[in-house]
C-alpha positions as CSV (number, residue, x, y, z in Angstrom):
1,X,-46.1,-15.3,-35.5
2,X,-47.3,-18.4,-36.7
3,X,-43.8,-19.7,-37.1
4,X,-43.0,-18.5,-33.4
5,X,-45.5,-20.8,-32.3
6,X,-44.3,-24.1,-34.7
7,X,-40.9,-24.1,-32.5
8,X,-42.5,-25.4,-29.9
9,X,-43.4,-28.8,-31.4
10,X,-39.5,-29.0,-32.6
11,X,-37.9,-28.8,-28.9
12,X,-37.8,-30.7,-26.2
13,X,-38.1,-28.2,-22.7
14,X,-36.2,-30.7,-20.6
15,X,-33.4,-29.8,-22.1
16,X,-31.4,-26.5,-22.4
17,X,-33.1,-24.7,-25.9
18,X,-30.5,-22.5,-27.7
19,X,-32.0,-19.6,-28.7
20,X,-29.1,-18.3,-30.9
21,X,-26.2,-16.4,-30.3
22,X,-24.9,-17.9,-27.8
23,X,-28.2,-17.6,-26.0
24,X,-29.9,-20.6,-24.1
25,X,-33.1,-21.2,-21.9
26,X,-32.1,-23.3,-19.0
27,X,-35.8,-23.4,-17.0
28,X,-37.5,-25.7,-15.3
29,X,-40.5,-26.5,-17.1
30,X,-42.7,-27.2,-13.7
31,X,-46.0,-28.9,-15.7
32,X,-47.7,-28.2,-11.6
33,X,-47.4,-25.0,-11.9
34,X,-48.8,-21.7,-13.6
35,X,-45.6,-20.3,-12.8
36,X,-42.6,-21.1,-15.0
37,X,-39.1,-19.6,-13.6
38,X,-37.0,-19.1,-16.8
39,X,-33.5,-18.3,-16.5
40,X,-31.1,-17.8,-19.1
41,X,-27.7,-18.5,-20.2
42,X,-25.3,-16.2,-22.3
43,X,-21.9,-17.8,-23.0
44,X,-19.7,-15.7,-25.1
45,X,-16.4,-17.9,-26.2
46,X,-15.0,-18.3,-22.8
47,X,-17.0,-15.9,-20.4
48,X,-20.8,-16.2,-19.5
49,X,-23.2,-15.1,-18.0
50,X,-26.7,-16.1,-16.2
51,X,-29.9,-14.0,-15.6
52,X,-32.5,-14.5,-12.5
53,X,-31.1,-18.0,-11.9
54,X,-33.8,-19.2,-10.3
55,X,-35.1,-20.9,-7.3
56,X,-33.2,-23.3,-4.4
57,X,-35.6,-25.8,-5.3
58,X,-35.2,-26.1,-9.1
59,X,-31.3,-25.7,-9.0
60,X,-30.2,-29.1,-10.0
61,X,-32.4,-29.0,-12.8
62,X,-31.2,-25.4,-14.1
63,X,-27.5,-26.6,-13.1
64,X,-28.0,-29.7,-15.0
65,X,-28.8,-27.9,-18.2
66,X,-26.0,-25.7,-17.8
67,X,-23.9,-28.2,-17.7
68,X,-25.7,-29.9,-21.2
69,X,-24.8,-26.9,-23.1
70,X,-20.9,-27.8,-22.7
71,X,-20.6,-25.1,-20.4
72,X,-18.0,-25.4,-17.5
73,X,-19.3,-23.8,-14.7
74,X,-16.1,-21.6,-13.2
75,X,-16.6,-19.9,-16.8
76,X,-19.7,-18.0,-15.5
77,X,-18.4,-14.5,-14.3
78,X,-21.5,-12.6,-13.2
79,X,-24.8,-13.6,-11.9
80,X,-27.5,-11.0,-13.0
81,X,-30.9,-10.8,-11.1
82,X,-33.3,-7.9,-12.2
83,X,-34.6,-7.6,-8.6
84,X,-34.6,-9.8,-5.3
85,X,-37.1,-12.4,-5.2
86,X,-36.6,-16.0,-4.1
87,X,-38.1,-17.6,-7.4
88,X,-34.8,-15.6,-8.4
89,X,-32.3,-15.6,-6.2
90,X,-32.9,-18.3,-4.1
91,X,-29.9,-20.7,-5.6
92,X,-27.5,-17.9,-5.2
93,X,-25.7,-20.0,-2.4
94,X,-25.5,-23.0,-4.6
95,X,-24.2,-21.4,-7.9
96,X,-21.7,-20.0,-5.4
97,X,-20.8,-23.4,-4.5
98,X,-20.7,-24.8,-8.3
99,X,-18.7,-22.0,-9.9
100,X,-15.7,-21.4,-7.0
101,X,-14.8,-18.4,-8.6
102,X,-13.6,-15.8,-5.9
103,X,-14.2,-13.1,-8.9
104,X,-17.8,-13.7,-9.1
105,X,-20.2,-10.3,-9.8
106,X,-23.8,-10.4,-8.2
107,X,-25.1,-7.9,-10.4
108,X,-28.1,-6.1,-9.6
109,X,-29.2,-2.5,-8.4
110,X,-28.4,-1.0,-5.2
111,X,-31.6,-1.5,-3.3
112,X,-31.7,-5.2,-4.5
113,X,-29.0,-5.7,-3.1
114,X,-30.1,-4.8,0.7
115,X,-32.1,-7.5,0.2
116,X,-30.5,-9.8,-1.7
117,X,-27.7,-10.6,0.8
118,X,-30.1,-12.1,3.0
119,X,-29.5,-15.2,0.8
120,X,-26.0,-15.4,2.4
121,X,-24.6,-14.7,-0.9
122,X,-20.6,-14.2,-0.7
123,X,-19.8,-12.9,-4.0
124,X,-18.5,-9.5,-4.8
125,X,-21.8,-6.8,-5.1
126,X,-21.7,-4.7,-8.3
127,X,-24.2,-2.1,-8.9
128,X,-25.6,-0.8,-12.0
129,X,-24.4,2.7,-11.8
130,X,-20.7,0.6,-10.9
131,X,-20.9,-0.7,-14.5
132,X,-22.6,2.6,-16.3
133,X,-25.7,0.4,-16.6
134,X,-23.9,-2.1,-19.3
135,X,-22.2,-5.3,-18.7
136,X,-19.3,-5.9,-21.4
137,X,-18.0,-9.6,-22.5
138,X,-13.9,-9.5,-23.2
139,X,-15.1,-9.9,-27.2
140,X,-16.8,-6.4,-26.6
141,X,-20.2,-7.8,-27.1
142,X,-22.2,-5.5,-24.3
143,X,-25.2,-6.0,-22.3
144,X,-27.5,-2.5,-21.5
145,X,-29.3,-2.5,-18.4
146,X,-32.6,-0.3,-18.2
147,X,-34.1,0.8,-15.4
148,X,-38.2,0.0,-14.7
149,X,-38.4,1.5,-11.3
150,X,-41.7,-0.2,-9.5
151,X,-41.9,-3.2,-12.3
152,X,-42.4,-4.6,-9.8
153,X,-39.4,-3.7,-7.2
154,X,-37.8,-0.2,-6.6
155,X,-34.7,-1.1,-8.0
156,X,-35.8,-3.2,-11.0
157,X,-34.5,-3.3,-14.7
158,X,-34.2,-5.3,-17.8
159,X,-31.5,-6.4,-19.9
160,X,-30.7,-6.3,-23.9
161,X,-28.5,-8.2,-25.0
162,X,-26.9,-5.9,-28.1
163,X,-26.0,-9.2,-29.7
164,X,-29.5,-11.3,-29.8
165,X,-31.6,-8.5,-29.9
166,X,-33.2,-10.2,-27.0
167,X,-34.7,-8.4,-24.4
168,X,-34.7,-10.2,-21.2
169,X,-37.9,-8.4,-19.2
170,X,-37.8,-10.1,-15.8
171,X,-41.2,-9.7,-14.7
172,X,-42.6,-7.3,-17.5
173,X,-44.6,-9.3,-20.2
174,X,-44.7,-12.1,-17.4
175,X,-47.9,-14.2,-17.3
176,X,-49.2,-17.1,-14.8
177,X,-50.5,-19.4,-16.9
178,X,-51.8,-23.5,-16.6
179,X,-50.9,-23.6,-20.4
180,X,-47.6,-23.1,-20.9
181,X,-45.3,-23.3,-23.3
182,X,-41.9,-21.6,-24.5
183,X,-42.8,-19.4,-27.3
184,X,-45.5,-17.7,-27.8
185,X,-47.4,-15.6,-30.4
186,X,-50.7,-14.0,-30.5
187,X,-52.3,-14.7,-34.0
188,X,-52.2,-12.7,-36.5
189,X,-55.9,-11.8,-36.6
190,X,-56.0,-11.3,-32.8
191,X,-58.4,-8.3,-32.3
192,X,-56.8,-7.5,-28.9
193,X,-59.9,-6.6,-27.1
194,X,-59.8,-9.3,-24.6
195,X,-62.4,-11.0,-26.0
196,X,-60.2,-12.0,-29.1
197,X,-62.7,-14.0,-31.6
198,X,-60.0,-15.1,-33.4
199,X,-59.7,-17.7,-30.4
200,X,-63.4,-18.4,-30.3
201,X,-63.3,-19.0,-33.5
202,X,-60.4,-21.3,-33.4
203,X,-61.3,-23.0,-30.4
204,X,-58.9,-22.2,-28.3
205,X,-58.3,-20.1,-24.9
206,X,-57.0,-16.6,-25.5
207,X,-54.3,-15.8,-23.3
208,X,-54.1,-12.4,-23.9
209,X,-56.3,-11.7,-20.6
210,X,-53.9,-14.1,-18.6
211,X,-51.2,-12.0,-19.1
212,X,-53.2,-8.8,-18.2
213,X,-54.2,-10.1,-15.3
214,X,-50.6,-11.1,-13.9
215,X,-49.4,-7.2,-14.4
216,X,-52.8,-6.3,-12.4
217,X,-51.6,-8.5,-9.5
218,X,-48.2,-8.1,-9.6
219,X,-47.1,-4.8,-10.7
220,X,-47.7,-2.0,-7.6
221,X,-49.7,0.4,-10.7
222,X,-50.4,2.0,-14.0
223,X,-48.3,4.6,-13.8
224,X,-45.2,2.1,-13.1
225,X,-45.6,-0.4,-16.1
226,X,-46.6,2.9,-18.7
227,X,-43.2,4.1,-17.5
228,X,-41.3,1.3,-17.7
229,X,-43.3,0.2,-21.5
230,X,-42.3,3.9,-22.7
231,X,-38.9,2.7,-22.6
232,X,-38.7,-1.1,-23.5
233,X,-40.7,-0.1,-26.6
234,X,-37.7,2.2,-28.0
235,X,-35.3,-0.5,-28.2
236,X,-34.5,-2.6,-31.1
237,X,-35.3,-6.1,-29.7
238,X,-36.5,-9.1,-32.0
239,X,-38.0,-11.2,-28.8
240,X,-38.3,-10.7,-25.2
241,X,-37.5,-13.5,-22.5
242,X,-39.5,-12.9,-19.8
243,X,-38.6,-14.7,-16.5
244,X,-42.3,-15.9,-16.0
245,X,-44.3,-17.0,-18.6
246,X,-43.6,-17.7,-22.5
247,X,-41.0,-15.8,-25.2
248,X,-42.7,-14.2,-27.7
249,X,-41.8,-12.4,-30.6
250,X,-41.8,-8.1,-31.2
251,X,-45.4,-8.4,-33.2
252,X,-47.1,-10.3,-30.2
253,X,-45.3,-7.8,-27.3
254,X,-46.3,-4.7,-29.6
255,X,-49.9,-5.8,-29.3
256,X,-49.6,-6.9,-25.3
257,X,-48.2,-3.5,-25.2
258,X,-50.8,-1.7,-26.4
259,X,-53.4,-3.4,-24.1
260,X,-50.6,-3.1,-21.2
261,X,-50.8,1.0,-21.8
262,X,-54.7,1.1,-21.9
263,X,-55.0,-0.7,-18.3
264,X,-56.0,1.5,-16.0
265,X,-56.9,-1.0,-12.6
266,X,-52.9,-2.2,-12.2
267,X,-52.2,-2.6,-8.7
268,X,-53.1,-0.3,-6.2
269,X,-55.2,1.4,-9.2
270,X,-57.8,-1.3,-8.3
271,X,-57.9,-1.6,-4.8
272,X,-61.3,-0.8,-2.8
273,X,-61.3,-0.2,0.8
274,X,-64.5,-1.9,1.1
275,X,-63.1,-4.9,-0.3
């Protein structure tokens, strides 16, 4: 974990990062904000693809790094977005514009989609179930798509990219957060309590209860994000890419995991009528 947190003083986050395997962060690192949009790249000789492309308003910045990877735009063939949200979809209309690819996918589930045209989006709608819940690049590299119904929409899922081992979580493993920064890993003495004296000790803000706090407010329960951690945790992933928030690495999402699974105020699980 230590070395997860060492890349951040090598890159520069107003640029595209390659992650590997053809993977690349192409955010927009917003240093206003506690809440980082990250979308991400996957070009695969001549095909891509990009997931939760962001907002209208940080387009030319996601576009530009696209572009800085080498990348010609009418090479992207699907747009992915694990539900409907603006900070999502909002540039839908714009990459549109920029790729001018007739045989553009707008992937997403069903019920996103009822929403999701609202954007005036043109492209061609493909569903989950359309694809058998994977997406496959000509080379036969494949993407699986896993349902996490409620996590925080209906028709919500994440993506694992068989070739990465990344898992890209959407919302799941998010965090709002003043102090930011691309990867991220607990410490290796965390105690995971939320009190975590390994910070004290070091000085330095724990930001393990940042991240519990964003799944209280934004996911709708407990019973949701159990279900939806039950599966994530089964699959063979080296490092999730959340789209808010920081990557981190499988030791530091184990751990957020386990204090994830023993929340029990997520959502409507806290709500008092006499609030």
């Amino acid at each position: 974990m230590l070395e997860f947190n060492r890349k951040n003083k090598t890159i520069d986050c107003d640029r595209a990062v390659d992650l590997g395997n053809g993977v690349w962060w192409v955010g927009f690192q917003d240093r206003e904000s506690g809440l980082r949009c990250n979308p991400y790249l996957i070009i695969d000789g001549d095909e891509a693809i990009l997931i939760d492309g962001g907002s209208r308003p940080d387009f030319p910045v996601v576009m530009m790094k696209i572009l800085e990877t080498g990348l010609d735009p009418r090479k992207i063939s699907a747009l992915i977005y694990d539900h409907y949200d603006p900070d999502l979809c909002g540039s839908i209309p714009n990459f549109e514009d920029m790729i001018d690819n007739p045989d553009l996918q707008l992937i997403a589930s069903g019920f996103s989609h009822t929403f999701i045209r609202h954007y005036g989006c043109r492209s061609k709608f493909v569903k989950l179930t359309d694809l058998d819940y994977r997406y496959k690049f000509k080379s036969g590299r494949q993407l699986q798509f896993i349902t996490t119904p409620y996590c925080h929409s209906r028709g919500s899922f994440v993506v694992f990219d068989e070739a990465s081992k990344i898992l890209f979580s959407g919302d799941l493993f998010g965090t709002y957060e003043n102090s930011w920064q691309l990867f991220f890993g607990f410490s290796e003495d965390c105690t995971g309590n939320g009190s975590c004296q390994a910070c004290i000790k070091k000085g330095v803000e724990c930001r393990l209860p940042g991240y519990l706090d964003f799944h209280r407010k934004i996911m709708p329960s407990s019973k949701a994000v159990r279900y939806a951690l039950a599966k994530v945790k089964k699959l063979p992933y080296t490092m999730i890419a959340s789209q808010h928030g920081s990557i981190i690495d499988r030791p530091s999402a184990e751990l957020l995991t386990q204090e994830l699974e023993r929340l029990e105020d997520i959502g409507i699980d806290q709500f008092s009528p006499e609030e």
